[in-house]
C-alpha positions in Angstrom: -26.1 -19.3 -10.4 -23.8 -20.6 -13.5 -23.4 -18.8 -16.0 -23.2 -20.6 -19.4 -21.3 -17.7 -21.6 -17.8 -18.3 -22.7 -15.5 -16.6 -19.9 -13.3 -15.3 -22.5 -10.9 -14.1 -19.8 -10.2 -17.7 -18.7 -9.3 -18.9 -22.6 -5.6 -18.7 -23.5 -4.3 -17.1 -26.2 -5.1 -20.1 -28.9 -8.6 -21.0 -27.9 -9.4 -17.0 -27.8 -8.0 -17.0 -31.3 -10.4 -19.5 -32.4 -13.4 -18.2 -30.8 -13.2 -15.3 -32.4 -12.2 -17.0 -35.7 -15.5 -18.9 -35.3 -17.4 -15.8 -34.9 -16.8 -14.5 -38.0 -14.3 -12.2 -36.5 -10.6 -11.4 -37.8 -8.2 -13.4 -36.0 -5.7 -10.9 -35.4 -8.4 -9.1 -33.5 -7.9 -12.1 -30.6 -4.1 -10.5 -30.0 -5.9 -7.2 -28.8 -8.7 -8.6 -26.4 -5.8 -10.7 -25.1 -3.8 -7.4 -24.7 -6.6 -5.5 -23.1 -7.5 -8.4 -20.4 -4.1 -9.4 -19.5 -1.9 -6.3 -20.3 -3.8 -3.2 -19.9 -5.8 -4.7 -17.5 -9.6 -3.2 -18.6 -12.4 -3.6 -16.4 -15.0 -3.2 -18.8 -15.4 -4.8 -22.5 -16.4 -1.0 -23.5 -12.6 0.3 -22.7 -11.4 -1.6 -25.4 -11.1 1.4 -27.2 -9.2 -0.1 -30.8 -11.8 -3.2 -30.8 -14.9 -2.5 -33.6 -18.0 -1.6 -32.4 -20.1 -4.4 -33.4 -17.1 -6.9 -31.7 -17.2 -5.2 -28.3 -21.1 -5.7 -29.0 -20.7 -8.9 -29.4 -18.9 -9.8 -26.9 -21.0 -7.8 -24.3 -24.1 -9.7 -25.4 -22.7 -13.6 -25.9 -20.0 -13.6 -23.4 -19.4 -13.9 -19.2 -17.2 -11.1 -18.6 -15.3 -11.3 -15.0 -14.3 -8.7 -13.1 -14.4 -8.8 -9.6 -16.0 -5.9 -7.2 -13.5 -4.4 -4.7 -15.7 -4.1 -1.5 -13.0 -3.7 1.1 -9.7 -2.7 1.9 -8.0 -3.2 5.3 -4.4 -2.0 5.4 -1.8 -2.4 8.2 -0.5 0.1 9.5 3.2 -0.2 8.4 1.2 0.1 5.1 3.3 -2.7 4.1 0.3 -5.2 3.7 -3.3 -4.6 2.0 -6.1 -7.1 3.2 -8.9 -7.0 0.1 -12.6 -8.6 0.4 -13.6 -8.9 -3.5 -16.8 -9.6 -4.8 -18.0 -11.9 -7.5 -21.0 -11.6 -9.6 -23.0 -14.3 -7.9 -22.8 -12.6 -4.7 -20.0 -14.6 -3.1 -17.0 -13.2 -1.5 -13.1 -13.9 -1.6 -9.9 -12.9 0.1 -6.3 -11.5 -1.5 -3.8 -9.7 0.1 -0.8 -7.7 -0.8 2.4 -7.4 0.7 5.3 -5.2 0.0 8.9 -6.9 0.0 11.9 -5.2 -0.5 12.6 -7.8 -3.3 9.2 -6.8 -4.9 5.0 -6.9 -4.3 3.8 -10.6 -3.2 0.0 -11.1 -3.5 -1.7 -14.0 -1.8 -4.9 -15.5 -4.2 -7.6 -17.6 -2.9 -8.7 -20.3 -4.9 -11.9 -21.3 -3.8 -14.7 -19.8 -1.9 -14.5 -21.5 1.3 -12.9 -25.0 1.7 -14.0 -28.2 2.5 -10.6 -29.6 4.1 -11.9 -28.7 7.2 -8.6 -27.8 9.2 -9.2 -26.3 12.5 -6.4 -23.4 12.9 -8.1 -21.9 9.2 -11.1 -19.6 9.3 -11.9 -20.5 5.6 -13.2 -23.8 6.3 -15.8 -22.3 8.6 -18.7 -23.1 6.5 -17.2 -25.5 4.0 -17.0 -25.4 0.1 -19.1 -22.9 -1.9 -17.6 -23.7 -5.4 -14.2 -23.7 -7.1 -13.0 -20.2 -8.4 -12.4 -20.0 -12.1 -9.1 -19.1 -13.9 -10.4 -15.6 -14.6 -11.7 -15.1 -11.0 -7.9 -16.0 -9.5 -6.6 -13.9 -12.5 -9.1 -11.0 -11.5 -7.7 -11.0 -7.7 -4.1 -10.3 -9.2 -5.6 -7.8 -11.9 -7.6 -6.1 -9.4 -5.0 -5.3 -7.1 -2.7 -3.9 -9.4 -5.1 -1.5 -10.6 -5.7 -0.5 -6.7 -2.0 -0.2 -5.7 -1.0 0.8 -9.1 2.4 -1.3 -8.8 3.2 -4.3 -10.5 3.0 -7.9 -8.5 5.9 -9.7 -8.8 5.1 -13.0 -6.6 2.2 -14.9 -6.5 1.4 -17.3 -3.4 -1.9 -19.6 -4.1 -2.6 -20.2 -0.2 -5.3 -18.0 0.4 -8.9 -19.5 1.1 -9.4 -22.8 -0.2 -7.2 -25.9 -1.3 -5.4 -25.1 -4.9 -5.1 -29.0 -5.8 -8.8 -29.1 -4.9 -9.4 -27.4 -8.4 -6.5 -28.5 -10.2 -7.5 -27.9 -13.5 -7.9 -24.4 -12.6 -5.3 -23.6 -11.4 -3.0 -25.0 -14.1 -4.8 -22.8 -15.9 -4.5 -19.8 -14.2 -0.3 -20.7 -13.9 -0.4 -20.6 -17.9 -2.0 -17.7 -17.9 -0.4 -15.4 -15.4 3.2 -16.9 -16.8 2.5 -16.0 -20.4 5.2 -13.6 -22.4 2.2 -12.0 -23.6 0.3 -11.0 -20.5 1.8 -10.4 -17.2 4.4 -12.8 -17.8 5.5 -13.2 -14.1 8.1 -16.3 -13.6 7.2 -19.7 -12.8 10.1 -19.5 -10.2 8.1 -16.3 -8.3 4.7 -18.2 -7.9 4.1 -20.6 -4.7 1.1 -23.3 -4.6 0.2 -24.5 -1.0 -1.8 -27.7 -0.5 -2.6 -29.6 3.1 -1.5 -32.8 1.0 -3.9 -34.2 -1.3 -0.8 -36.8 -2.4 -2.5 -38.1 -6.0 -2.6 -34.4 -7.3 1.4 -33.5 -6.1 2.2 -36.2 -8.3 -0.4 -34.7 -10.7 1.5 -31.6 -10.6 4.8 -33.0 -10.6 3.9 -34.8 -14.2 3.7 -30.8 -15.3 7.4 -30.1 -14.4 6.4 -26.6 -13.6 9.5 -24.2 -12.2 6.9 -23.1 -9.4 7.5 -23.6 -5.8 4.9 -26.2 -3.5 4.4 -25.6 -0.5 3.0 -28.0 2.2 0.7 -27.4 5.1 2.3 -29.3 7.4 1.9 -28.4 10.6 2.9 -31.6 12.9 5.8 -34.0 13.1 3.4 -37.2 13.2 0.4 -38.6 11.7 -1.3 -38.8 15.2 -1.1 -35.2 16.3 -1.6 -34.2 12.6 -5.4 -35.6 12.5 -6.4 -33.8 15.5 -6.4 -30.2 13.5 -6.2 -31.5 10.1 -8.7 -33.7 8.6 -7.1 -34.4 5.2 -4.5 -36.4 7.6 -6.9 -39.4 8.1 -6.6 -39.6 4.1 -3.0 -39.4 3.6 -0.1 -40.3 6.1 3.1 -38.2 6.5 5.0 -40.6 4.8 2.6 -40.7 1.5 2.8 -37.0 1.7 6.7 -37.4 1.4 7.1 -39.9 -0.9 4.8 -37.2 -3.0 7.4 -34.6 -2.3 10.8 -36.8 -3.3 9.0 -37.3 -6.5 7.7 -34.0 -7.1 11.7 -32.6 -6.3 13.0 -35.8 -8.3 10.3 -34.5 -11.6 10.8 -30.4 -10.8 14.5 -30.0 -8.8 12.4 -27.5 -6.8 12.9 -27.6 -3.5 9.9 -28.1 -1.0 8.8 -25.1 1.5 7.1 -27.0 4.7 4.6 -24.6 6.2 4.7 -25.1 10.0 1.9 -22.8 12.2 3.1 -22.6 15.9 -0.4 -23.4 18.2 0.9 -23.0 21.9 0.9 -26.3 23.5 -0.3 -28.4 20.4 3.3 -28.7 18.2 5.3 -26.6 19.8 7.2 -28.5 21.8 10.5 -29.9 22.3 9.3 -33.0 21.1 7.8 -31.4 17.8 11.0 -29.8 16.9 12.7 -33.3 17.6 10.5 -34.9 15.3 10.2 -32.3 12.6 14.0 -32.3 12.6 14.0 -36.2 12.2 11.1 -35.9 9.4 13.3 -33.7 7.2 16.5 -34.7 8.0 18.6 -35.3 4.2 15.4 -33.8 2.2 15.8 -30.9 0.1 13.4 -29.1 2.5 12.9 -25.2 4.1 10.4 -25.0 7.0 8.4 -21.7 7.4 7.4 -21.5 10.7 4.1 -18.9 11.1 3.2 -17.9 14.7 -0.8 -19.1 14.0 -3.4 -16.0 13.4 -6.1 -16.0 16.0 -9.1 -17.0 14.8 -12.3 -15.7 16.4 -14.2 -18.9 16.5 -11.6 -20.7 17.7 -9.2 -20.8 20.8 -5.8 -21.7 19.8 -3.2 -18.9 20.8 -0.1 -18.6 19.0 3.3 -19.6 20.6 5.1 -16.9 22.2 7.5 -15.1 20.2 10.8 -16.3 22.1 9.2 -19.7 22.1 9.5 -19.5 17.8 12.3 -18.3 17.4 13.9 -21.7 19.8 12.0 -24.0 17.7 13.8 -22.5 14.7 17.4 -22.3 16.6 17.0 -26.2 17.3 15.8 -27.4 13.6 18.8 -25.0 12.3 21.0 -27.0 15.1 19.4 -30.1 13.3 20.5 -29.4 10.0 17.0 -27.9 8.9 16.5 -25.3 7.5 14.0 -22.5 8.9 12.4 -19.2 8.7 10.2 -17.4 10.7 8.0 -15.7 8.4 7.6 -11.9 9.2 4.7 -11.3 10.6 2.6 -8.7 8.2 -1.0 -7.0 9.3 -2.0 -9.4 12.3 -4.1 -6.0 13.4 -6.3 -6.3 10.0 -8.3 -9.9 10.1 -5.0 -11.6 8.9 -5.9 -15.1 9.5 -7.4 -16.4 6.0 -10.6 -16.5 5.9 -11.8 -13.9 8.5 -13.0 -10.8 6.3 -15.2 -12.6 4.2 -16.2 -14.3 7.6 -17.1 -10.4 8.9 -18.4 -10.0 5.5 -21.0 -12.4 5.8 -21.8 -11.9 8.9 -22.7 -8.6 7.9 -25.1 -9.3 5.6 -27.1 -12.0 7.7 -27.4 -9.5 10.2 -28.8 -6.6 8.0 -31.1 -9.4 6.1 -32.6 -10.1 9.8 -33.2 -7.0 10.5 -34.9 -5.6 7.2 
């Protein structure tokens, strides 16, 4: 159900100010609830231990505070990755998970809860699109973490469950916020946005000129082989989607990460890394190539590990440039989407039984 109180988490520093201004409140008092939500990180209006009594009261009583409920923890066991399930006050569920880097700790946020782009390989689509996250929500999955590992994040990666340019105005919001000097000021540089290629809003984004890094689903060398996992494809052609991407680099000078997941004996092929290589060939392009998580209710395997690493020799033979992302906590529901999936499975089961 919507809640109709200001989220005071999701206002930035101005509109805070003048909330508080309009409340009869001192305005200098806006620079501390700013500091306790973004800085010191509080989980509860009450901990704000230097605001007035009759403030914290009133914000208790007219405001929608957001903090999310951690209600489980899967973690590899390198102990280099953390899968969370967190849970929101309207009873939904989300995904995050954290990685440790040498460079630093990477978190991956969800944006949604579910999706409704409806590609195959992705659990999170299972089910469609409950509702679009708000700023504070995605804010809440980076705060909550950090109070959990007790280490700071130092990259952020927008490609958990659900399509980021699917709530745009969100998640502009959320980059201002998690980038600001006076919260927890993280570069633009270290955050990454993923979309499947909804073409209008990369040029959207591109009008912002942010320093942040896109990221596109690719996942196929043609438009043909592209619809049969990924349903955004009959919407927008490769070649839109690149267009999208010479103008987003022309408007940013960022260069664009191509997100390739390796199904065995759908775009694995000689032929794929063929025309993958001729696709990028001249762009200012990096291809991450991800050996796909198994999804439960589907049956794609993921190509074989000697099989990934000569699709990446021949695009690096081609002149492109590839990774092969390290595989971190395949043996904790990796593939996006899949706790919550549990999650909710779960709780139909224990509602049919009581």
């Amino acid at each position: 159900m919507e809640n109709s109180l200001p989220d005071i988490k999701s206002m930035n520093k101005t509109e805070l100010t003048d909330f508080i201004k309009e409340k009869g409140f001192p305005a200098f008092r806006a620079k501390q609830i700013y500091d306790w939500m973004h800085v010191k990180l509080v989980k509860s209006i009450s901990d704000m231990t230097n605001i007035p009594k009759d403030l914290r009261q009133y914000l208790e009583n007219n405001t929608h505070w957001i903090a999310v409920e951690n209600l489980a923890c899967q973690e590899s066991k390198r102990g280099d990755t953390k899968k969370f399930l967190f849970g929101l006050d309207d009873g939904n569920a989300i995904e995050s998970v954290w990685m440790k880097y040498k460079h630093g700790n990477s978190v991956c946020i969800s944006s949604q809860v579910g999706c409704r782009m409806g590609c195959t390989f992705c659990a999170s689509t299972i089910g469609g699109l409950v509702r679009n996250l708000t700023p504070s929500e995605m804010l809440e999955q980076v705060y909550e973490i950090t109070r959990a590992t007790g280490e700071r994040v130092s990259n952020i990666v927008v490609m958990g469950c659900g399509e980021p340019l699917d709530n745009f105005d969100t998640l502009i919001k959320f980059i201002d916020l998690i980038t600001n000097a006076d919260g927890l000021n993280i570069s633009q540089r270290n955050i990454t946005v993923s979309t499947c290629g909804l073409v209008p809003k990369i040029r959207q984004l591109a009008d912002y000129e942010l320093n942040i890094t896109l990221a596109i689903s690719l996942h196929a060398c043609n438009d043909e082989k592209r619809r049969c996992t990924m349903p955004v494809a009959r919407s927008y052609t490769i070649a839109e989607i690149m267009d999208a991407c010479r103008y987003y680099f022309k408007k940013t000078g960022r260069r664009i990460s191509f997100e390739y997941a390796l199904i065995e004996g759908v775009n694995d092929t000689k032929e794929d890394w063929e025309g993958l290589s001729r696709l990028l060939k001249g762009e200012n392009a990096h291809v991450n190539l991800i050996p796909v998580n198994p999804v439960k209710e589907r049956d794609y395997r993921r190509t074989a590990p000697e099989n990934v690493a000569v699709f990446q020799q021949m695009l690096e033979k081609n002149g492109i440039n590839g990774t092969i992302r390290r595989e971190m906590g395949a043996d904790i529901d990796a593939a996006c989407g899949q706790l919550r999936r549990s999650y909710e499975k779960g709780l139909k089961e224990n509602t049919e039984k009581g």
